[in-house]
C-alpha positions in Angstrom: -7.6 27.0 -55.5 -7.4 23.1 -54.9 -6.6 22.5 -51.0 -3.7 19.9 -52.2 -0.2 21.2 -51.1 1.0 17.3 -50.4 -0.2 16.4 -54.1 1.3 19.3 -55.9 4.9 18.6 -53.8 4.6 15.1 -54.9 3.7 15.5 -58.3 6.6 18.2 -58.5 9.6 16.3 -56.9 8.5 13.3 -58.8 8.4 15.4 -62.3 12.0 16.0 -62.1 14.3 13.3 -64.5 17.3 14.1 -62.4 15.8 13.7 -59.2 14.6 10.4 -60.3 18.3 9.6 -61.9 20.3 10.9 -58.5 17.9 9.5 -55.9 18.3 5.3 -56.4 16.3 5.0 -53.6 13.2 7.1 -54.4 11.1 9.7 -52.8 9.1 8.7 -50.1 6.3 10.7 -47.6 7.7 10.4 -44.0 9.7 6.5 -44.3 11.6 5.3 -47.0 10.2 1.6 -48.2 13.9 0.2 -48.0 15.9 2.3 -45.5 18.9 0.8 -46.9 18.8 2.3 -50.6 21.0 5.5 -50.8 20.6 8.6 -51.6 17.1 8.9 -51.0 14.6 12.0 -50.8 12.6 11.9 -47.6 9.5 14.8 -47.3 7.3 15.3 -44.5 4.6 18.1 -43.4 5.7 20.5 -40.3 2.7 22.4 -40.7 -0.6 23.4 -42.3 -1.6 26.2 -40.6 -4.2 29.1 -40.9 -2.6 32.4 -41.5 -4.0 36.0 -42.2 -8.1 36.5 -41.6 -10.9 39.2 -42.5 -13.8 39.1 -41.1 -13.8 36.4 -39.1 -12.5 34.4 -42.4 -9.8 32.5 -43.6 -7.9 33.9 -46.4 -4.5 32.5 -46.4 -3.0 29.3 -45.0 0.7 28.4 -44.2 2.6 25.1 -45.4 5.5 24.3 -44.3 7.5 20.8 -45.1 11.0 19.8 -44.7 12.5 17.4 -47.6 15.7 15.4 -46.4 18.4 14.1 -48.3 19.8 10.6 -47.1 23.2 9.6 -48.2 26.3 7.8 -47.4 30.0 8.0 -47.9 29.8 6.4 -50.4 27.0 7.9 -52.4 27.6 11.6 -50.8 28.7 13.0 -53.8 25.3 13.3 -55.4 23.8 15.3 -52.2 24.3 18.4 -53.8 22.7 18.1 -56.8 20.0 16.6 -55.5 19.4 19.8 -53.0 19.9 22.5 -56.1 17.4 20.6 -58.4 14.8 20.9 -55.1 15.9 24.0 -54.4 14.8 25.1 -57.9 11.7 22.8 -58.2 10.3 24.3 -54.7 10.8 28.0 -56.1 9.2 27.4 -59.1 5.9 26.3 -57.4 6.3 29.3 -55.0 8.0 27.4 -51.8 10.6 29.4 -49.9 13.5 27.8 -47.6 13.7 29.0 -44.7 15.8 26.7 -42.7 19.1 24.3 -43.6 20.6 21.8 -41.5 23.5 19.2 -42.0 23.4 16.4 -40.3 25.1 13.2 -39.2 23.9 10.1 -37.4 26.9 8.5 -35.8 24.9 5.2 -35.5 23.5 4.4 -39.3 26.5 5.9 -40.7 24.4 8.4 -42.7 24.6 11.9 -43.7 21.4 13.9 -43.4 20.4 17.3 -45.3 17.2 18.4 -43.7 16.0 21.4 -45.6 12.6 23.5 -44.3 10.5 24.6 -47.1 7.4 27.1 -46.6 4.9 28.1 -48.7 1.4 31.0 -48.4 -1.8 29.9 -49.9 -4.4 32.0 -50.7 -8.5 31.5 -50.7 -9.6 31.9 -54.1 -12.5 34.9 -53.8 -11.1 36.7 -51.0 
């Protein structure tokens, strides 16, 4: 197994045409280049964790990342199928939501679907 759960997220959400199509302004790691270009994927890492041991080893790590969708009124309308085709592109490389939030911010005017993601990886030889 390669230690790259960031690289194989990236290289999945960006794989996806309609991603691409429905997100205008892109996917980004943590801060979006031009906060003003809606909808836009955000991801970031919550965790990368160690999780089950033998022997005094390491067999198993947890990942855990939450991918938000930014959108506005005017652009809401795409949110959903945004969320389903990550939804089905996190499943398919073994991710599993645990957590789903929507959100607005009364300030900026934008509408905010923080979804938690969380995946086991396993030490190959053990």
């Amino acid at each position: 197994m390669t230690y790259s759960p960031k690289i194989e997220l990236v290289s999945t959400l960006n794989s996806s045409a309609l991603i691409k199509s429905l997100a205008s302004g892109g996917i980004h790691n943590l801060v979006a280049n031009d906060v003003s270009a809606f909808p836009r994927v955000v991801f970031s890492e919550i965790q990368d964790a160690d999780a089950d041991f033998a022997d005094n080893k390491v067999y198993s790590f947890e990942v855990r990342y939450q991918i938000s969708i930014f959108t506005q009124a005017s652009t809401r309308g795409k949110e959903t199928a945004i969320a389903a085709e990550i939804d089905r592109l996190m499943r398919e490389i073994g991710y599993s939501r645990y957590d789903s939030q929507d959100l607005y911010e009364t300030d900026t005017k934008v509408f905010h679907k923080a979804r938690r993601y969380k995946k086991t990886y396993y030490q190959e030889g053990k």
